[in-house]
N, C-alpha and C positions, 0 to 999 in steps of 0.2 A: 706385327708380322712383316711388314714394310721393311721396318729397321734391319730386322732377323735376315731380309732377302740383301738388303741391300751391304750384310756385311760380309753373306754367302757372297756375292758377285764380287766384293775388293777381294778377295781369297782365291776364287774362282781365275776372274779375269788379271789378278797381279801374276797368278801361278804360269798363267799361258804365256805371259808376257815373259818370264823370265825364259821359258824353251823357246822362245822367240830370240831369246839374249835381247830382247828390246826393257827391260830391265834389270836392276841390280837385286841381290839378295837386302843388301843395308836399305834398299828405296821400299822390298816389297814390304821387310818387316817395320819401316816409317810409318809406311800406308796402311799398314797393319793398325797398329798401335792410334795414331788417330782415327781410325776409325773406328777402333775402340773407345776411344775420349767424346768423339761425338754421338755413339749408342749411350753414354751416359746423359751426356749433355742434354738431348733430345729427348730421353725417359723422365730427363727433370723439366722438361718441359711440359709432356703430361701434365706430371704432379701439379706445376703452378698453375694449367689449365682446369684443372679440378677445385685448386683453392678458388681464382677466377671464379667460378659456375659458382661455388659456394655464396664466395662474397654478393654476386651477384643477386643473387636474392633475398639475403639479408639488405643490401642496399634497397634494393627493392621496396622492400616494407617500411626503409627508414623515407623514403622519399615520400611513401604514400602519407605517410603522417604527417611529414611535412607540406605534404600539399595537400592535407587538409584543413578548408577555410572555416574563421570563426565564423557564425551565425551572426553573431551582435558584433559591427563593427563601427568607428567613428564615420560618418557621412563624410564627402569630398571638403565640404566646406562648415565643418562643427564649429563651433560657437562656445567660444568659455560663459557660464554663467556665473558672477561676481557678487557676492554679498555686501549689502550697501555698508556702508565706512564708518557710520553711528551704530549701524546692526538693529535698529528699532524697528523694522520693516518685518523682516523674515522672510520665509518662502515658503510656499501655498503649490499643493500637486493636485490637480483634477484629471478626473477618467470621464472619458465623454464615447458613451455607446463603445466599451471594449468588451471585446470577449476574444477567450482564449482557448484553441482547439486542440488536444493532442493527438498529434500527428500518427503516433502509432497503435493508439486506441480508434483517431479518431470521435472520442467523444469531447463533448463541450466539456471545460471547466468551468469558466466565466463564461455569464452570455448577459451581452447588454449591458453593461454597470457603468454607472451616473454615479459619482460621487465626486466631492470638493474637501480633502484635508486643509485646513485653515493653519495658517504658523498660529504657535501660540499654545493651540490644545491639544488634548489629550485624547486622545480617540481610539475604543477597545473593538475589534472585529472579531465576533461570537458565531458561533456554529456547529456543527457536527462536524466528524473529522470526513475530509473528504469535499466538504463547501468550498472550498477554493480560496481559504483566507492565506496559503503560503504564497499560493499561486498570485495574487493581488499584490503581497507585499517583494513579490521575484521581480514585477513588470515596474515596480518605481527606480530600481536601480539599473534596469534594463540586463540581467542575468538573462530574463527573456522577454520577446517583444509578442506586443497583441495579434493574435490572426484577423482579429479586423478593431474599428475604432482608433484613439488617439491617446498618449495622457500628456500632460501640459505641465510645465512648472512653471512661477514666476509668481506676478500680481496684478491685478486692474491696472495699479499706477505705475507698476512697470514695464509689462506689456507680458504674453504668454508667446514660452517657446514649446515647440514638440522637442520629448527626449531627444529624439531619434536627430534632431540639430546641436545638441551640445556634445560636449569632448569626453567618455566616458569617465579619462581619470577626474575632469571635472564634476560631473554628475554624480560619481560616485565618492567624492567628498562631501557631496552636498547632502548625499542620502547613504544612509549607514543603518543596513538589515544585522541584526545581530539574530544566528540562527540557534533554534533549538541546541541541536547538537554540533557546539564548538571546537574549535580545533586547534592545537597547543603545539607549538614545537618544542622540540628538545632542550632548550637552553633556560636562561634562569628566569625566572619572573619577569624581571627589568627587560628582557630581551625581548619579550612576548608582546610587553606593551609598548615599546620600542617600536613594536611595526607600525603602528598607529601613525604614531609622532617619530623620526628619527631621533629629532634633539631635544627629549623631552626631559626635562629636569624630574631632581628626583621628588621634589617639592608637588611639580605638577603629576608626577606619579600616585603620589601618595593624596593630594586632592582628588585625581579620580577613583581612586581606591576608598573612599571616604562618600563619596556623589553615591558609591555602587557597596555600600554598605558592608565591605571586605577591608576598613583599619584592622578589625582585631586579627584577619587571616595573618599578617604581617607580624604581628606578637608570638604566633603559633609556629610561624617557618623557620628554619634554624639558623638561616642569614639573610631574612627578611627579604628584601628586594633581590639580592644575587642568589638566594637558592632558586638549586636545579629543581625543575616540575615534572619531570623526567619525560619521556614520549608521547606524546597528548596528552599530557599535563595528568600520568595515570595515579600518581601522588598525591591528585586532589579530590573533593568529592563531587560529587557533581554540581550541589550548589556552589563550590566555590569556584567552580569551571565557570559558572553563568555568570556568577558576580565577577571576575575577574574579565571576562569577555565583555561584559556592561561597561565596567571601567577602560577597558581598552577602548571602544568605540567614544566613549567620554571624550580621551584626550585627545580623539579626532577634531572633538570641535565642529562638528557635522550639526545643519542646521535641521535634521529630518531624522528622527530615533525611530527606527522599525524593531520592536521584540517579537521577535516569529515563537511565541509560546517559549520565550528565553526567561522566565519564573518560574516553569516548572518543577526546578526542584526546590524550591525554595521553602523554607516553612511559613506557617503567615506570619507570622511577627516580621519576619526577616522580609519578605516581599512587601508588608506594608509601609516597612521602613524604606527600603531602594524605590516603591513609588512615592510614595513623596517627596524624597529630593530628588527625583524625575520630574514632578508636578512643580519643584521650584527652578527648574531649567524651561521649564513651559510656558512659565509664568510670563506676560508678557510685561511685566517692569522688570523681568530682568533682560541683561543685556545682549544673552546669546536669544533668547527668546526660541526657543524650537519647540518644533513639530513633533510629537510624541505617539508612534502606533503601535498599537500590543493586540498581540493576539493571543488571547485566550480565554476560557469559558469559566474562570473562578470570579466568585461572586466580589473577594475584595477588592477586583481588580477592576472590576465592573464601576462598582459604587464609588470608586476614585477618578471614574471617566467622565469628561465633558461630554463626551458621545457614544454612542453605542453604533454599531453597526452590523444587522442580524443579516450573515447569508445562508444561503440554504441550496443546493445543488448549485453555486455558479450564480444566483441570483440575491440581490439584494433586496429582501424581505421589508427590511424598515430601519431605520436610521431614527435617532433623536437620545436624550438623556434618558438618566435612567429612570426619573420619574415618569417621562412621558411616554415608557417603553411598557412600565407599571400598568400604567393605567389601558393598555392596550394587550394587556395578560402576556406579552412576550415571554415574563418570567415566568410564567409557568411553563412554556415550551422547553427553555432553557434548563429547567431542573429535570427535565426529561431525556435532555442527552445526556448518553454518556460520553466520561472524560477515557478517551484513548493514551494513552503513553508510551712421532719416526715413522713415516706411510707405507711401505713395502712390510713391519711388522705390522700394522693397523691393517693392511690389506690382504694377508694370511686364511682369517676365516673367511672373507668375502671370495678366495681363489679356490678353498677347497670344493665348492662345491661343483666348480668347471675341472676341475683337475684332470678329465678324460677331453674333453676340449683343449689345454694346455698341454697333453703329451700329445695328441694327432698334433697341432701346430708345431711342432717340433720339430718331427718328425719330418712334417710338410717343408720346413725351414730348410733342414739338412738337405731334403733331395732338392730344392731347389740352390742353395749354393753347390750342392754337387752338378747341378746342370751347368752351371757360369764356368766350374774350373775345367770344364771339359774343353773350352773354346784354345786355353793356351795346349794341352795335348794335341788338337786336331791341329794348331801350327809346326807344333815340334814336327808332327811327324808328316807334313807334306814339306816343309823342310831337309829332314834327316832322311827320307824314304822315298820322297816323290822326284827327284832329281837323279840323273846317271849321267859320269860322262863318257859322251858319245866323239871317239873323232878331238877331243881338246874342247867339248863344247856340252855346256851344261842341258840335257832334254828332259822336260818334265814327263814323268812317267803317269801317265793319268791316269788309272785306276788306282791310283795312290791319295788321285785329287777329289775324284766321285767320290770312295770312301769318305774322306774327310770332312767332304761338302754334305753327304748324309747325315753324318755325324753331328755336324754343326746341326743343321737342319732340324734335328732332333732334339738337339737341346735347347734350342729356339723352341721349340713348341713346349717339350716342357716345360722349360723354365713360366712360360705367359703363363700356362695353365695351372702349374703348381703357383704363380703368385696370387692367380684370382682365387684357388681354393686358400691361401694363408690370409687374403687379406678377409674374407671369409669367416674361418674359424677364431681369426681374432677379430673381427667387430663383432658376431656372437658372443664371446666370452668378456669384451670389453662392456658390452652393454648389458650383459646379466649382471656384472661388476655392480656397473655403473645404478640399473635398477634397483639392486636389494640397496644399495646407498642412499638414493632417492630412498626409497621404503623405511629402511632403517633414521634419517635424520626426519623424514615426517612422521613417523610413529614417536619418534623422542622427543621432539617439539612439542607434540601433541600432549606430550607426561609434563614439560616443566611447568615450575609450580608459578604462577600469577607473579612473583616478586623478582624473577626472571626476567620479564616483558618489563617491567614497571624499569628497570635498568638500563635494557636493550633497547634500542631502536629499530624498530620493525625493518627497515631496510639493510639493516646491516644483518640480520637474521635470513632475508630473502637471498640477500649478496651471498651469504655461505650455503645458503639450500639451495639457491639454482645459480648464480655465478659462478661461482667455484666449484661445481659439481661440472658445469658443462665444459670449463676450461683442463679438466680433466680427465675428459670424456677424451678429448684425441690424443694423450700421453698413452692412456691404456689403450684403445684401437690401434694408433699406430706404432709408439713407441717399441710394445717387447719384439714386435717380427724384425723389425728395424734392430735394437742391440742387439737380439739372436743371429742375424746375420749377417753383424759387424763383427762379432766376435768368432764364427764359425768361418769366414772369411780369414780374419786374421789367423783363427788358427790352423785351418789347415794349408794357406799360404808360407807359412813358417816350416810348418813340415817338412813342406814341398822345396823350398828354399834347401834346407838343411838335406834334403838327400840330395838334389843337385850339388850342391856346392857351400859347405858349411861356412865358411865366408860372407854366406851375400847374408845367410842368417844372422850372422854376429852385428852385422854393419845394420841390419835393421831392429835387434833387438835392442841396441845404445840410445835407441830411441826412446826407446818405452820410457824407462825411469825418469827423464827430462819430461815428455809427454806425461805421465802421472803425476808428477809435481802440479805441473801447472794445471792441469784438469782441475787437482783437488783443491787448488786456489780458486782458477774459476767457479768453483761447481759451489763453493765457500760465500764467495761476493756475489754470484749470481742468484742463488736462493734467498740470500740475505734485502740484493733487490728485490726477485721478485713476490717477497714477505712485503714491501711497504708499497710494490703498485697494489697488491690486492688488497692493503688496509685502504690506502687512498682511494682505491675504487669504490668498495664499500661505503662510504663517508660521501661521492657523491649519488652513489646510490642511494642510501638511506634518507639523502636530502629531497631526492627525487621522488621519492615515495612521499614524504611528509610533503611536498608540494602537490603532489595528484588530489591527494587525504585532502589538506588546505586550498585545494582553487577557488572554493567560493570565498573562502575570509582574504584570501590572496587581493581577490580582485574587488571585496568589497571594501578591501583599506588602501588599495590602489597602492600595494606592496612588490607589484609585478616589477619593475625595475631594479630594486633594493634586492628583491631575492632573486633574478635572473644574475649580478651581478655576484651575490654569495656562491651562485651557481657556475660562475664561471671562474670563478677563486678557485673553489675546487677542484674544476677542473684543470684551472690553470697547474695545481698541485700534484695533479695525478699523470698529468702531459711531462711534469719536470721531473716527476720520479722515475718516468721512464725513460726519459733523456739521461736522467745522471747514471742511472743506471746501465744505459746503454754504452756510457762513457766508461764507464767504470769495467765493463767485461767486451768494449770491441777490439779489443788486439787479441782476442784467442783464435779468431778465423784466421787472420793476417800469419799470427806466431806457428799454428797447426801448418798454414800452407807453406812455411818458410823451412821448417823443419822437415816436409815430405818434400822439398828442393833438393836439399842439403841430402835428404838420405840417397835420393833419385842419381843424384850425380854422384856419390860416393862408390852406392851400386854401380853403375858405368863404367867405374875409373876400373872399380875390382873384376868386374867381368870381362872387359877388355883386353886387361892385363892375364888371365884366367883363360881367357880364347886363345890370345899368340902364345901362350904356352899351350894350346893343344889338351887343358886342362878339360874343357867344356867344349860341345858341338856350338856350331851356328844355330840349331833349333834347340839346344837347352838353353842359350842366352835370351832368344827368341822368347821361350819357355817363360823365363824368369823374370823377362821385363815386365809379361804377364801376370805373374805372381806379388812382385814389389807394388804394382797399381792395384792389385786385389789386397795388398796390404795396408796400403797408403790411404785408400780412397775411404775407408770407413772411418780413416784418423780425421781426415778432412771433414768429414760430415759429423762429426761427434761437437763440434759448435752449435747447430740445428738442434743434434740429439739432447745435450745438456740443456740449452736454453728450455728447451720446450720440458725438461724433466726438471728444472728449479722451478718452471714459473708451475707447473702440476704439485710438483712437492709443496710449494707455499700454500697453496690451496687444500692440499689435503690437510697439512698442518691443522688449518684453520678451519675444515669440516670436522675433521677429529677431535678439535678442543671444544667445539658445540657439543660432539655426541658422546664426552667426555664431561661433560660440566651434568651436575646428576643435580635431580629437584631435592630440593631441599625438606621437601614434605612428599614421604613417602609412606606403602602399608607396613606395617612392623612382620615381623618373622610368622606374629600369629596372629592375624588381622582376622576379625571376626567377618562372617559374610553373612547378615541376616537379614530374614524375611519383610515381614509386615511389621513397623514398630506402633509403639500404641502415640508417640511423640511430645514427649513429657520431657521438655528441656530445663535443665540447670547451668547458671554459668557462678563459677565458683572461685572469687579473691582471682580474678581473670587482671592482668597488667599488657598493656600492650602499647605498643610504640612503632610508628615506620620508619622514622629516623630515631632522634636521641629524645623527641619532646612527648609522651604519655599524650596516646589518645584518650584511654582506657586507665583506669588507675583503681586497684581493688574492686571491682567490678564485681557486682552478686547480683542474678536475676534468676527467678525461677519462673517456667512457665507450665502451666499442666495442660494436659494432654486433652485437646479436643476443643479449647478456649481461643478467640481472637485477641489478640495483642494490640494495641497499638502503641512506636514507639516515636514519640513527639521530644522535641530536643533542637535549639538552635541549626543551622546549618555548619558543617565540620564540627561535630562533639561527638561523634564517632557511634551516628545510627547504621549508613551502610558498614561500617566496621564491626557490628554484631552479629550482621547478618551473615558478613565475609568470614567473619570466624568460625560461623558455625558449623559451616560446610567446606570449613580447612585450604581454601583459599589461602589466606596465614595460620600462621598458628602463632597461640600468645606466649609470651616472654615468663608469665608466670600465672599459676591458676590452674586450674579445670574447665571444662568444661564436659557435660555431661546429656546424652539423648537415652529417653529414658534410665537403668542404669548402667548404660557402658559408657566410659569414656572416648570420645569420639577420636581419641588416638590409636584405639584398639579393634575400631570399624573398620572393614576394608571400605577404601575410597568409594568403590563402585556403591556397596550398600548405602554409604552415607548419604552419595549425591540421589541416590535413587528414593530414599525416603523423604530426603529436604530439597526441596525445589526452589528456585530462587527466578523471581521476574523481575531481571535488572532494570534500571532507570534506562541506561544509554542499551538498547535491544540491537542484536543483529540478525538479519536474516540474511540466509545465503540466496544466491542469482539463480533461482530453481522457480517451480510450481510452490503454490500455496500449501498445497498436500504436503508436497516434497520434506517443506520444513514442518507440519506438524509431525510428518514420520520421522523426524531427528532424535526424539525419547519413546517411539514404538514405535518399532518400522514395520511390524506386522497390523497395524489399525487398521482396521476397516475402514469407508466412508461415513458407516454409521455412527463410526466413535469419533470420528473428527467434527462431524456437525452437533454432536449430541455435546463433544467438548468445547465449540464455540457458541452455544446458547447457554453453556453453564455463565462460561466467561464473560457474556453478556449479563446476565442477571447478576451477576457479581458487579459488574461495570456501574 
């Protein structure tokens, strides 16, 4: 409204001035005109002050992050601890009076714990789930520190340090937690165990792959050491996830082995095998001599320990071997727990549903460029009308100038008003867009089929559901009112042109064709950029995710620098692809503005010439200079427009080809939907393979209905693969398979999964109440069917 008054007054007060004869007509219509240039000017300033607020709290949140501090830091004056130079020594960690409080429970986990890990042996920490054995083996790497108490590393003869005085990445060489559930990046074998050792030979690869009972995995993979594991390593089974993270922490060379229940999948054969040549790294005539701790409640694992160590709520119940744990009935407590475990076509149906949204915006469009070309009218005609002369002497006639000044005034107000209702009906319509696209690639994610993920990288899947959705989100908000009222501008400026004076028309339509060319060039190069900032983006996105996934293995192989450094590759990558790209498409602002020069002073020379011939008034020239800048000015800003609609188009591209890529395993035309099955499974001459090597080969098992099964079988010989088949996870290359008598090709998915249940090894639970996730397979359950179903699950345990 400011602007609106303050352009009433150059109109107003140039107008008096000229019956004043204290200015000229060519100074008022100057003064005119920039102050036309500076009502733009100044409305783009708005704009970037709105980007500004924007950014500003996105920065906001990035700062908070960044000034959030670690908990576990190195002290002012850490301390490297050095393993002696024969290695015959080793190193010894004791807990003296710790206990350990959670801060948002509030409740103890450790309270009080006295214990001395000796280098050398083998020492297994047994319990219930819940006794604080993870918590115990968190506090030696310093993941976390104790809320009171000490722990110590070193030896009598060589003195005791507190953790909390050595240098993490020190410490955390020295001690190496390998956890239950491990964590795999994308890349090949060799890479994975890479992190451990940079320069690890392939020699010593395949040594620790031997230590951790995983040679034959290597005979199994289709290019041994360089095959891909694909995304957490979803390629492998679980035991081979364990044995392969065994082996990595191996080629650390770490004087202190923590297994946080990292045997659990293991079969026994296969576990009694990887501890004993654990037990011959322990051994103290050999030369690495280490410390060996495992946590878990299996009895072979027991019976291979120098020591036992029973907790029980945070407390240490008893300690000693396992005979002298015998003879003090521990093992009977023991058997008594249980063991826990083209976009604009792709955008079509998404716009019919706003379609009465998209005509009012239109609508709303038109009347507000009708408000803008009102402003060159109200000059023509205080020009052409508001002037007499009086005497040889030009007097403004002011009721010609009131009128005019209302006039303006008037479309200042609508024009403000009509923008907040456009900007209005299109962020409404942009963001119903925007939602059912949201809704539509969550609900289609949700469909693909397991060998989908086993491919993809989870972050490059996030980068196209919420990167590329959001950078989309202000093409449609701002984008259509914006080319709606470039192009109703241009056209009705052309009109207007062509009934004043078909000339000035000609001179600015010689433009177009030049102006089209190169658009369609830029619009060519600039998509095609911003196609490979949003691959590069993705790539260090998805890195970013497998790092948050990875922080504990990150920092317990002291990997943090190695992968900040991959981390900045890629970024360095995705910083140059916008550079080049920027190279590549910044002469179309410069080339736009050169051409609206050229046309600018062409008009001038023609109107000029068009005035001394008495062709055209002073107030149609007036008029039209008006008309050429409402021509001009959208050619100008079509740099802005493109950019922002190649780098939206790149993105859609790439949400479309997600919600275009269809599961591979879908229900058939006539997919059965049945009830209660009686559960009498056949698998019949079954072939199956995830790359080119047979997991599965002629495969025939029947099982009848109502019978426990048990399926025992080395680790990767393709037990969880029976069970993935069954409930169409994959599906086999060749064979049947069959639940009761239908073929389970012929079952709608829903029935299948809802008769076959499946309790994965690696479980997840979402960030809810307890409830919340047993209401994930009946969400109508009472409280009484939830307790009634975890005392079953107990008794089963």
């Amino acid at each position: 409204m400011i602007i609106a008054c303050s352009y009433l007054w150059v109109i107003g007060f140039g107008g008096y001035l000229i019956g004043q004869n204290q200015l000229q007509i060519g100074q008022f219509v100057a003064a005119v005109l920039m102050a036309n240039l500076l009502v733009f000017r100044i409305e783009s300033i708005g704009q970037v002050l709105h980007i500004f607020a924007d950014a500003r709290s996105s920065a906001t949140r990035i700062w908070q992050m960044l000034d959030e501090k670690s908990a576990i830091v190195d002290a002012a004056y850490a301390l490297p601890l050095q393993r002696d130079a024969d290695g015959d020594e080793g190193v010894n960690i004791r807990l003296e009076n710790v206990s350990f409080q959670d801060r948002s429970t509030e409740k103890y986990i450790l309270k009080q714990c006295n214990v001395e890990f000796r280098a050398g042996e083998i020492v297994t920490i047994v319990g219930k789930t819940g006794a604080g054995k993870t918590t115990l083996m968190n506090l030696l790497n310093r993941f976390i520190d104790p809320t009171a108490g000490q722990v110590w590393i070193g030896s009598d003869q060589r003195g005791w340090l507190n953790l909390k005085d050595i240098s993490l990445v020190n410490l955390r060489h020295m001690v190496q937690i390998i956890p239950q559930d491990n964590f795999f990046f994308s890349g090949t074998l060799a890479d994975n165990l890479k992190i451990a050792k940079q320069d690890a030979t392939e020699q010593e690869m395949r040594d620790a792959l031997h230590l951790a009972s995983a040679s034959e995995l290597l005979q199994r993979l289709d290019a041994g050491l360089e095959t891909r594991i694909g995304d957490k390593g979803v390629t492998l089974s679980g035991g081979q996830k364990q044995r392969i993270a065994l082996a990595r922490s191996i080629l650390k060379n770490s004087s202190i082995l923590a297994l946080d229940d990292s045997t659990s999948a293991l079969d026994s054969t296969t576990e009694k095998q990887v501890l004993q040549r654990l037990s011959g790294l322990a051994d103290n005539k050999n030369q690495l001599k280490r410390t060996i701790l495992i946590n878990s409640n299996k009895q072979t694992t027991i019976s291979l320990s120098d020591r036992i160590i029973v907790l029980d709520q945070g407390q240490i119940l008893a300690q000693g071997s396992h005979t002298e744990l015998l003879q003090h009935c521990i093992e009977e407590n023991l058997a008594k727990t249980a063991l826990h475990r083209g976009m604009l076509k792709k955008l079509i149906p998404l716009l019919y549903p706003i379609r009465y949204l998209i005509l009012a915006m239109i609508s709303v469009e038109i009347l507000q460029v009708l408000s803008i070309f009102v402003r060159p009218w109200a000059v023509k005609y205080i020009l052409d009308s508001g002037f007499q002369q009086v005497a040889g002497k030009l007097v403004l006639y002011q009721p010609v100038l009131f009128i005019a000044i209302a006039i303006l005034a008037f479309s200042w107000v609508c024009r403000f008003g009509l923008a907040g209702v456009s900007k209005y009906l299109s962020g409404k319509a942009a963001l119903s867009v925007i939602n059912d696209l949201r809704r539509s690639l969550f609900q289609h994610i949700q469909a693909l089929n397991i060998g989908y993920f086993d491919r993809t990288k989870a972050g490059r899947i996030i980068s196209r559901a919420d990167r590329d959705v959001d950078t989309l989100e202000p093409v449609l908000i701002q984008g259509p009112p914006e080319l709606l009222s470039a192009i109703l501008r241009c056209g009705l400026a052309s009109l207007l042109l062509w009934h004043i004076y078909p000339p000035f028309f000609w001179c600015l339509f010689a433009t177009l064709p030049i102006l089209l060319t190169m658009t369609a060039i830029f619009k060519k190069s600039s998509q095609r950029h911003w196609g490979r900032v949003a691959e590069e983006r993705s790539r260090f996105t998805a890195h970013l995710v497998e790092t948050v996934n990875g922080a504990k293995i990150i920092q317990q192989l002291n990997y943090s620098e190695t992968n900040q450094q991959r981390y900045q590759q890629l970024l360095k990558d995705f910083n140059d692809s916008i550079i080049y790209g920027s190279k590549r498409t910044s002469w179309f602002a410069p080339f736009t503005g050169l051409l609206s020069t050229v046309a600018t002073a062409v008009f001038i020379v023609i109107g000029s010439y068009a005035y001394s011939e008495g062709v055209i008034s002073i107030g149609q020239f007036a008029e039209s200079i008006f008309y050429v800048f409402l021509f001009l000015a959208p050619l100008q800003e079509l740099t802005d427009l493109f950019e922002r609609y190649a780098n939206g188009a790149a993105c859609a591209q790439r949400i479309f080809l997600l919600l275009d890529t269809q599961s591979s395993i879908q229900d058939s035309p006539h997919a059965l939907k049945l009830g209660q099955l009686n559960g009498h499974i056949r698998f019949q001459s079954v072939d199956f393979a995830y790359t080119t090597k047979a997991v599965l080969q002629n495969f025939d098992l029947e099982i009848d209905a109502g019978t426990v099964v048990a399926i025992v079988g080395p680790t990767g010989h393709g037990k969880s693969t029976i069970v993935q088949l069954l409930t169409r996870f994959y599906e086999p290359q060749q064979g049947g398979i069959f639940l009761d008598r239908y073929p389970i090709q012929d079952i709608h998915l829903d029935s299948l999964r809802q008769n076959v249940s499946i309790v994965l090894q690696d479980n997840v639970l979402f960030s809810r109440h307890i409830l919340d996730n047993l209401r994930l397979i009946q969400p109508e359950a009472t409280e009484f069917n939830k307790l009634n179903s975890r005392r079953i699950g107990r008794n089963f345990g």
